[in-house]
KOLTI-778514 format. One record per atom (N, C-alpha, C, CB): residue number from 1; residue in three letters; atom name; x, y, z. Coordinates in steps of 0.1 Angstrom, whole numbers, plus 5000, padded with zeros to 4 digits. Glycine has a CB too. Layout:
<recs>
+------+-------+------+------+------+------+
| lofi | lumke | nuti |   c1 |   c2 |   c3 |
+------+-------+------+------+------+------+
|  NUM |   ALA |   CA |    X |    Y |    Z |
...
+------+-------+------+------+------+------+
</recs>
This chain:
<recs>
+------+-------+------+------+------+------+
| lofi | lumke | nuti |   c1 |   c2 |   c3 |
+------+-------+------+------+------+------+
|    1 |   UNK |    N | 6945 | 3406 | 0859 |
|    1 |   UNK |   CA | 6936 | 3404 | 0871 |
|    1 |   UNK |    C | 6942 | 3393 | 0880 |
|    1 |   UNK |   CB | 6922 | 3400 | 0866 |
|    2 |   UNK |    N | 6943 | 3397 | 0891 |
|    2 |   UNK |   CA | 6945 | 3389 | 0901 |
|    2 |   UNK |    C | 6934 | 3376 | 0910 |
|    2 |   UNK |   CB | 6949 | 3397 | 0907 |
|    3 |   UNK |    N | 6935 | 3367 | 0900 |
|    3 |   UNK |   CA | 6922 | 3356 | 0903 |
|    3 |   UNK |    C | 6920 | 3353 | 0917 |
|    3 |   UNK |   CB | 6924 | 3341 | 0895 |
|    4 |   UNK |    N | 6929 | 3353 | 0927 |
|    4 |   UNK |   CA | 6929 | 3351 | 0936 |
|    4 |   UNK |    C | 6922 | 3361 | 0947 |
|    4 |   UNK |   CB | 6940 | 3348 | 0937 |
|    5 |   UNK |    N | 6932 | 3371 | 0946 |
|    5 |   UNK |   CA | 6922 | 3383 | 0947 |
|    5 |   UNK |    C | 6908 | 3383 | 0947 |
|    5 |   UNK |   CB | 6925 | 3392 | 0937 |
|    6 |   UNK |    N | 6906 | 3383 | 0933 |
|    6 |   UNK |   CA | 6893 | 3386 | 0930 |
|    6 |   UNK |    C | 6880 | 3378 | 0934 |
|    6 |   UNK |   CB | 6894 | 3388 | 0917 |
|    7 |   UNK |    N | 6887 | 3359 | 0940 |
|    7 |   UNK |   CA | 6876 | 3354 | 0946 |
|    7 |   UNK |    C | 6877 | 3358 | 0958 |
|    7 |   UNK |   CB | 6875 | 3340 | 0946 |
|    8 |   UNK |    N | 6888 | 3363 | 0968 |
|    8 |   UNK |   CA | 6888 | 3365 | 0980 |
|    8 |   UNK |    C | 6878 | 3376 | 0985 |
|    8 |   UNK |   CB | 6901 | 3367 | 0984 |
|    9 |   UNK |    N | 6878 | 3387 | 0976 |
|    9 |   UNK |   CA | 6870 | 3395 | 0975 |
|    9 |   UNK |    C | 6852 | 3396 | 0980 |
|    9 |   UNK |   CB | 6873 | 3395 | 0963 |
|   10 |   UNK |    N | 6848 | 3380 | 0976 |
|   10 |   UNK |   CA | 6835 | 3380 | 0979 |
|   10 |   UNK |    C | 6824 | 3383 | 0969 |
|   10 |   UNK |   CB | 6833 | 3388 | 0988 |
|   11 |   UNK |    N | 6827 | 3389 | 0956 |
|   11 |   UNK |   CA | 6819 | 3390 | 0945 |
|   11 |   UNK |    C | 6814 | 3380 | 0940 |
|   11 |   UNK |   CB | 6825 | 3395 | 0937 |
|   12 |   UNK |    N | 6820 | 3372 | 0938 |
|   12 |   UNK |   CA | 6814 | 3358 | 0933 |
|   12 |   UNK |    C | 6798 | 3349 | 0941 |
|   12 |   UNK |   CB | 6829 | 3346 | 0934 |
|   13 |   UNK |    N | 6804 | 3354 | 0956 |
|   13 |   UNK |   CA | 6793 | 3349 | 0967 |
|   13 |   UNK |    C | 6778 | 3361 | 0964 |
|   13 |   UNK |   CB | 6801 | 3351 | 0985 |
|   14 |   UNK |    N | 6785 | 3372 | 0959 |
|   14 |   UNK |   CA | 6772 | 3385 | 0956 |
|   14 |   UNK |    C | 6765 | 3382 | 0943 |
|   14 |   UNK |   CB | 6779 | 3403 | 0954 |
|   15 |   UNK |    N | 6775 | 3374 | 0938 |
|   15 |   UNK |   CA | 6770 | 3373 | 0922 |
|   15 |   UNK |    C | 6757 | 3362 | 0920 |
|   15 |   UNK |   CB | 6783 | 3367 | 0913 |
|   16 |   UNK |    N | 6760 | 3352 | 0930 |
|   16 |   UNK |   CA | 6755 | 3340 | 0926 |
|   16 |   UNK |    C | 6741 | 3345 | 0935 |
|   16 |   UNK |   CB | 6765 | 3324 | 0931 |
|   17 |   UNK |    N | 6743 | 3349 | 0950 |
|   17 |   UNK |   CA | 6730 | 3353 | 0955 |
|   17 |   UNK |    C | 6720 | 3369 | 0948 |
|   17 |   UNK |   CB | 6734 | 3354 | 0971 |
|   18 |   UNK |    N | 6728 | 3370 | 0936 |
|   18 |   UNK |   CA | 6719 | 3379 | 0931 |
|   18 |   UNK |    C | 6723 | 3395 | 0936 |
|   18 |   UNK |   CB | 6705 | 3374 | 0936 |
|   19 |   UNK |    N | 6731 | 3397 | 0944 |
|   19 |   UNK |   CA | 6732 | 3410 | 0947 |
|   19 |   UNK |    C | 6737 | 3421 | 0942 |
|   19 |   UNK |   CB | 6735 | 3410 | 0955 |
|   20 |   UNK |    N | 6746 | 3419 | 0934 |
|   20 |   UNK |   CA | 6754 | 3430 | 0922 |
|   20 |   UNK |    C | 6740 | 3442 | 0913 |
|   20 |   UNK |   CB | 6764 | 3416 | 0906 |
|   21 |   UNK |    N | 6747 | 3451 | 0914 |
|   21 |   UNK |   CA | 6737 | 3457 | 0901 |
|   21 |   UNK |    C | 6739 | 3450 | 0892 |
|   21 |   UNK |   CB | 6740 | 3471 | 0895 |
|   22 |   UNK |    N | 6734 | 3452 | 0882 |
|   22 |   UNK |   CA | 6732 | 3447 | 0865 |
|   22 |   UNK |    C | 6745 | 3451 | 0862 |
|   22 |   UNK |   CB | 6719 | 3455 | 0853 |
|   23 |   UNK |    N | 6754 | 3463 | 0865 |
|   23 |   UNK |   CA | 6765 | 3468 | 0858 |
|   23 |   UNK |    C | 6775 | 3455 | 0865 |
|   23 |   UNK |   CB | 6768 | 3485 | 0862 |
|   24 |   UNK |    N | 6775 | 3456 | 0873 |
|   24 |   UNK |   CA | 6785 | 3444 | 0883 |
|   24 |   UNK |    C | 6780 | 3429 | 0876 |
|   24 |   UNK |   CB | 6780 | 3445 | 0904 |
|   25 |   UNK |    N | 6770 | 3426 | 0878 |
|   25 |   UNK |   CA | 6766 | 3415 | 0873 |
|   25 |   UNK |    C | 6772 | 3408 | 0862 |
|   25 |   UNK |   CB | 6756 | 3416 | 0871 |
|   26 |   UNK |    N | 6770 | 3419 | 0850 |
|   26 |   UNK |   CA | 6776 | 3420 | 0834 |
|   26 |   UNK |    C | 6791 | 3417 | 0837 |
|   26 |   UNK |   CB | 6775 | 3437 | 0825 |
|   27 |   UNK |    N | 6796 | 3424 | 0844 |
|   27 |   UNK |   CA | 6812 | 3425 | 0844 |
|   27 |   UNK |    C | 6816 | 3414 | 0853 |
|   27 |   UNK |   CB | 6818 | 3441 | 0851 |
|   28 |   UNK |    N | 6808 | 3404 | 0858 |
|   28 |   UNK |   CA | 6814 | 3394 | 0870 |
|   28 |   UNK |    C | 6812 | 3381 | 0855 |
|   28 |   UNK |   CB | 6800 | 3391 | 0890 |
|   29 |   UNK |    N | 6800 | 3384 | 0849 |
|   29 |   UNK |   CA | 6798 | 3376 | 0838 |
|   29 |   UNK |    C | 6805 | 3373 | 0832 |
|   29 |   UNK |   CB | 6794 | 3378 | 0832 |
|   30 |   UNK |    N | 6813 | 3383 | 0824 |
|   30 |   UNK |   CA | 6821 | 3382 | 0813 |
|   30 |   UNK |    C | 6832 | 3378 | 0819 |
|   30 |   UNK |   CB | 6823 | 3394 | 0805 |
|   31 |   UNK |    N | 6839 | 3382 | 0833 |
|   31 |   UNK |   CA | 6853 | 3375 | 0837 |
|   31 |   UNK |    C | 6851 | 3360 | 0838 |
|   31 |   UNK |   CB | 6859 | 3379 | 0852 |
|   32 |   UNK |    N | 6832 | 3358 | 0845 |
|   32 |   UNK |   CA | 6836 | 3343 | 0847 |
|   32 |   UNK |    C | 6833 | 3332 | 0833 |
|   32 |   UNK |   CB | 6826 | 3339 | 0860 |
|   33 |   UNK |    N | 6833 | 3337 | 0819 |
|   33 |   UNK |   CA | 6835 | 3336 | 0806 |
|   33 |   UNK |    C | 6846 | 3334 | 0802 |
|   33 |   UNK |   CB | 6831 | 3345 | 0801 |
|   34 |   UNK |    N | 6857 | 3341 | 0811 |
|   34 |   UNK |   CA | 6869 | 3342 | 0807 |
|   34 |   UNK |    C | 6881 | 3337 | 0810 |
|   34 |   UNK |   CB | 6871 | 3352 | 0808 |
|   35 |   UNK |    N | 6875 | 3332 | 0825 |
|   35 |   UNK |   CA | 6883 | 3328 | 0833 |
|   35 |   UNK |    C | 6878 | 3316 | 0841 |
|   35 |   UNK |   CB | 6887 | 3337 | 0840 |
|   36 |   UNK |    N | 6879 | 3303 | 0833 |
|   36 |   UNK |   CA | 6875 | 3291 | 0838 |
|   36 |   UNK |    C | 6876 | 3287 | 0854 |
|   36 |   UNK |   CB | 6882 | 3282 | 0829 |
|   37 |   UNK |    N | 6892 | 3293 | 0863 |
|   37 |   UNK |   CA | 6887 | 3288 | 0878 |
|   37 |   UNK |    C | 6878 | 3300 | 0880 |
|   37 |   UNK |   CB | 6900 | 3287 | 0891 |
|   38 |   UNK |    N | 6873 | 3311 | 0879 |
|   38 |   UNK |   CA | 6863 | 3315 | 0882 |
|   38 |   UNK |    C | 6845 | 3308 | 0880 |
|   38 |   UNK |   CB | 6867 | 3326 | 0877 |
|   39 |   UNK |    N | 6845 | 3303 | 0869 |
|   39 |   UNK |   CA | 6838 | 3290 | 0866 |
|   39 |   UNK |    C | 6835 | 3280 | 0878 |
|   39 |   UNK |   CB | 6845 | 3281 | 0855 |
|   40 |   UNK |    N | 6851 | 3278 | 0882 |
|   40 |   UNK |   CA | 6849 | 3263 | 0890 |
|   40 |   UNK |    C | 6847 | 3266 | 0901 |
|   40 |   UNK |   CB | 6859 | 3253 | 0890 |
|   41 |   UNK |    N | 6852 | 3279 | 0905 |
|   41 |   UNK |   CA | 6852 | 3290 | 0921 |
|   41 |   UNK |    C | 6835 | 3289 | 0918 |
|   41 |   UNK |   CB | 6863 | 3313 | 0921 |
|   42 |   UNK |    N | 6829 | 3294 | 0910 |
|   42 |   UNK |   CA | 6817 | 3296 | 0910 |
|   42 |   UNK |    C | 6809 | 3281 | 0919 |
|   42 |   UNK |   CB | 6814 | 3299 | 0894 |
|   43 |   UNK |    N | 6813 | 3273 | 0909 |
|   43 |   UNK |   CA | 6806 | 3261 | 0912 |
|   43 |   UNK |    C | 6804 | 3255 | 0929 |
|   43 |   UNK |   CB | 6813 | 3251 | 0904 |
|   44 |   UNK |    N | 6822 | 3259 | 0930 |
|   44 |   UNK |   CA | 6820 | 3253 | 0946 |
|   44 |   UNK |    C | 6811 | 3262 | 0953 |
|   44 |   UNK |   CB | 6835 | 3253 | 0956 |
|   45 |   UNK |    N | 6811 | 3277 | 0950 |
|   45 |   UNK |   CA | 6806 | 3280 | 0959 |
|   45 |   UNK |    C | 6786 | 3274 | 0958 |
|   45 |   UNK |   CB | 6810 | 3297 | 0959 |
|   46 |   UNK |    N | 6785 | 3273 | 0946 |
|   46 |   UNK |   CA | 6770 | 3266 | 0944 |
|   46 |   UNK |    C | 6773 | 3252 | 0955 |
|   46 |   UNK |   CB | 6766 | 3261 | 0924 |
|   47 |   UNK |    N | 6782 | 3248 | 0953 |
|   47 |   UNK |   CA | 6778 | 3233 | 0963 |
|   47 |   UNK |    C | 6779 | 3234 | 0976 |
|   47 |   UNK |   CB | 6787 | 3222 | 0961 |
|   48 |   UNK |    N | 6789 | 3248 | 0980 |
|   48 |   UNK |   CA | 6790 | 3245 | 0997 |
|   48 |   UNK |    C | 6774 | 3253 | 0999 |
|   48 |   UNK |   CB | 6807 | 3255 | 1007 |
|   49 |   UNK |    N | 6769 | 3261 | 0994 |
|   49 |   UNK |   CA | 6755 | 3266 | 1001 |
|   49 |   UNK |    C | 6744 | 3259 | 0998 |
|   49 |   UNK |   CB | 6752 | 3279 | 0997 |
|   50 |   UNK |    N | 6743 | 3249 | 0988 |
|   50 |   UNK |   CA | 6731 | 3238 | 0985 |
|   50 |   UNK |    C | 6738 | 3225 | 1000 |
|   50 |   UNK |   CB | 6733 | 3229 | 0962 |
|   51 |   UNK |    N | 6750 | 3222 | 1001 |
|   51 |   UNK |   CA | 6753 | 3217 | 1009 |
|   51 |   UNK |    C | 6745 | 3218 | 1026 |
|   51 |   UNK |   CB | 6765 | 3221 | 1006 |
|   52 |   UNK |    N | 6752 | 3233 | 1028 |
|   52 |   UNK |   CA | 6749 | 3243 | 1044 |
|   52 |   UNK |    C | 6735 | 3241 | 1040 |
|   52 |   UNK |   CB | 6756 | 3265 | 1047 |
|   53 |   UNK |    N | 6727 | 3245 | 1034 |
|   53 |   UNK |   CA | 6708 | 3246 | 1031 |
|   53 |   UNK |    C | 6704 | 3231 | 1034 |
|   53 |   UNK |   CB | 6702 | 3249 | 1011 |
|   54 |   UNK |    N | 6711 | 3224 | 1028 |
|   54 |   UNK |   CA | 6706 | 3205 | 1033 |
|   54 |   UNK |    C | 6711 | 3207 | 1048 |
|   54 |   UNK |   CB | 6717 | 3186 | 1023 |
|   55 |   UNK |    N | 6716 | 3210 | 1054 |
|   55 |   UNK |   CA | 6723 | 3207 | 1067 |
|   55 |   UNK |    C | 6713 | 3211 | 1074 |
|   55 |   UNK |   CB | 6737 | 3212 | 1071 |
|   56 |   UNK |    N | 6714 | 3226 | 1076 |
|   56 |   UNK |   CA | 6707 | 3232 | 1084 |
|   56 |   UNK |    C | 6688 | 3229 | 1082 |
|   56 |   UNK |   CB | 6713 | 3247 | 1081 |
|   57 |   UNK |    N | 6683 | 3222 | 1069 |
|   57 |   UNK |   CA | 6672 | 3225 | 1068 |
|   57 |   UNK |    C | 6666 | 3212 | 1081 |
|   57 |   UNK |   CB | 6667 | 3225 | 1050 |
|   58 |   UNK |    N | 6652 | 3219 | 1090 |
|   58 |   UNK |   CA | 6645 | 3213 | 1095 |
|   58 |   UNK |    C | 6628 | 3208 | 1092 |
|   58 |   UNK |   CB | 6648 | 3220 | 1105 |
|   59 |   UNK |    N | 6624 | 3198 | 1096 |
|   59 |   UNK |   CA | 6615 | 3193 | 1094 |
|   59 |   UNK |    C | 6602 | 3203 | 1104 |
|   59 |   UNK |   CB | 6619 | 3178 | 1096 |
|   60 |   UNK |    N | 6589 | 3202 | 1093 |
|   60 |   UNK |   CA | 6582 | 3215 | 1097 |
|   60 |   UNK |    C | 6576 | 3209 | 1112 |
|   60 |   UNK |   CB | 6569 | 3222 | 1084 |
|   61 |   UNK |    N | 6575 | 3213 | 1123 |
|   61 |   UNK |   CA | 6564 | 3207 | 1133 |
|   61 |   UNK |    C | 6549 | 3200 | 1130 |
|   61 |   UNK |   CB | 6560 | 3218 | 1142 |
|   62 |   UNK |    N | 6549 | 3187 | 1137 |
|   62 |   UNK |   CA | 6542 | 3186 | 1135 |
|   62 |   UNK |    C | 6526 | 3193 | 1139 |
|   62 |   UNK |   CB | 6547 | 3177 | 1135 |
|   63 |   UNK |    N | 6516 | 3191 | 1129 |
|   63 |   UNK |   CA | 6501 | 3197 | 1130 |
|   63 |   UNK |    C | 6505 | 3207 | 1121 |
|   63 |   UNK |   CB | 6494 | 3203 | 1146 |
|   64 |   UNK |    N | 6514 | 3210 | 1116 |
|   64 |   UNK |   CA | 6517 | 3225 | 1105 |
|   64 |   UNK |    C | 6508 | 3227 | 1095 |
|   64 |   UNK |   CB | 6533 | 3224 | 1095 |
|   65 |   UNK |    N | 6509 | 3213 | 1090 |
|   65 |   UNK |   CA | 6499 | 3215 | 1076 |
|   65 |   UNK |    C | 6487 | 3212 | 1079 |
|   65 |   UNK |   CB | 6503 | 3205 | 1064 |
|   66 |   UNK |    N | 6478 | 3211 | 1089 |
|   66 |   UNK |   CA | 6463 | 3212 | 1094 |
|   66 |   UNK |    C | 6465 | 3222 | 1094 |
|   66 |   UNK |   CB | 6457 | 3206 | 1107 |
|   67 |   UNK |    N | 6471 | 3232 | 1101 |
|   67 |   UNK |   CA | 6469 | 3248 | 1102 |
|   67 |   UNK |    C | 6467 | 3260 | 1089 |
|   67 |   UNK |   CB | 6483 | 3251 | 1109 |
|   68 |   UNK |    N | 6475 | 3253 | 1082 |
|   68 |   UNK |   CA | 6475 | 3261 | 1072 |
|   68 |   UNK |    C | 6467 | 3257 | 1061 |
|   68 |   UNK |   CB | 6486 | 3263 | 1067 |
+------+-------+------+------+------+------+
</recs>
């Protein structure tokens, strides 16, 4: 397997937001079992989107929570 490849690919980004079938899922599993920088590929990608989510998140207007 070509690790490089295989993060360039985008799977890992499908994996973590849930999008793979169960069959894909299993099989992203077991490589990333197998293959520790896929582990660590994993992780960054957990930190750059908890990262982008703090960035971008905004504060609700105010009167929001009277409304609801």
């Amino acid at each position: 397997m070509d690790i490089r490849q295989y993060i360039d690919s985008g799977i890992l980004e499908a994996y973590f937001l849930g999008s793979l079938s169960p069959e894909e899922d299993a099989l992203v599993a077991a490589n990333i079992a197998t293959h520790p920088e896929l582990a660590e590929e994993l992780r960054n990608i957990e930190n750059t989107l908890l990262q982008l989510s703090s960035t971008l998140a905004t504060d609700p207007p105010p009167g929001l929570q009277d409304k609801i």
